[in-house]
C-alpha positions in Angstrom: 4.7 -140.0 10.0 4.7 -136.2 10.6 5.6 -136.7 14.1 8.3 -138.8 13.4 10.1 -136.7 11.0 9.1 -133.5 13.2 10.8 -135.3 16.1 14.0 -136.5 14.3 14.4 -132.4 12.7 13.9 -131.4 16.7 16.2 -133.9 18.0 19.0 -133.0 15.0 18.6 -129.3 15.5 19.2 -129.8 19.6 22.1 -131.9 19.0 23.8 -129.2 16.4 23.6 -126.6 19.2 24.3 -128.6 21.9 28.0 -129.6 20.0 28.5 -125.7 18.7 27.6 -124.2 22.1 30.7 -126.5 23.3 32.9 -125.2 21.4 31.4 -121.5 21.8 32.1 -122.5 25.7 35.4 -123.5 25.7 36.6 -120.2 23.3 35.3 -118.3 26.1 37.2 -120.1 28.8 40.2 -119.7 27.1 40.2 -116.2 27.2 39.7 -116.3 31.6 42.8 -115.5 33.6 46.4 -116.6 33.7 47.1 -120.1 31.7 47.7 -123.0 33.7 51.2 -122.8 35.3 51.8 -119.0 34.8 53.0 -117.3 37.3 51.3 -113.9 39.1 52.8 -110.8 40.2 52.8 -110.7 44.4 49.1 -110.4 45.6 48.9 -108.5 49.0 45.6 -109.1 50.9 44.1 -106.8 54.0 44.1 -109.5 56.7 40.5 -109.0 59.1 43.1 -106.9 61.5 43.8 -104.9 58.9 47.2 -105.6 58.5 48.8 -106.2 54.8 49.8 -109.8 53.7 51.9 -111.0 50.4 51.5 -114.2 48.4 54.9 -114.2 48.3 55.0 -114.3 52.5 53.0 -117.6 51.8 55.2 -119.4 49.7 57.1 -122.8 50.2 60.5 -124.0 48.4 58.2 -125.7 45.5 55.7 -122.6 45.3 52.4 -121.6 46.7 49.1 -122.8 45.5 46.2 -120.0 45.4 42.9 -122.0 45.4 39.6 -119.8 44.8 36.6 -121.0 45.5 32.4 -119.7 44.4 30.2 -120.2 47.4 27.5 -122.6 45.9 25.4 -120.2 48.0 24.0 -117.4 46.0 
């Protein structure tokens, strides 16, 4: 009977930080970088010859999408 209770108090308690760690989480994202569909000052990158190159040099008649990507590789 113990066990049983024991187990339920354990399973309550993981399941109480598991939902406020969630919403911890996503108050943190929200304070990351521009919102969704803001718009950035022009970036200018050193190209590998060393010569400059703006965002703005990139973009099309309906905008320019900047994609970053993590290496999964650490």
């Amino acid at each position: 009977m113990k066990f049983f209770s024991r187990l339920r108090l354990a399973c309550m308690t993981l399941a109480f930080l598991a939902l406020s760690s969630h919403a911890d989480a996503d108050e943190y994202a929200d304070g990351w970088g521009p919102a969704v569909g803001s718009t950035v000052g022009d970036l200018v990158f050193v190209g590998a010859d060393g010569s400059d190159a703006a965002l703005s040099s990139f973009q099309g008649e309906n905008g320019t999408l900047l994609f970053l990507n993590r290496s999964a590789d650490w």
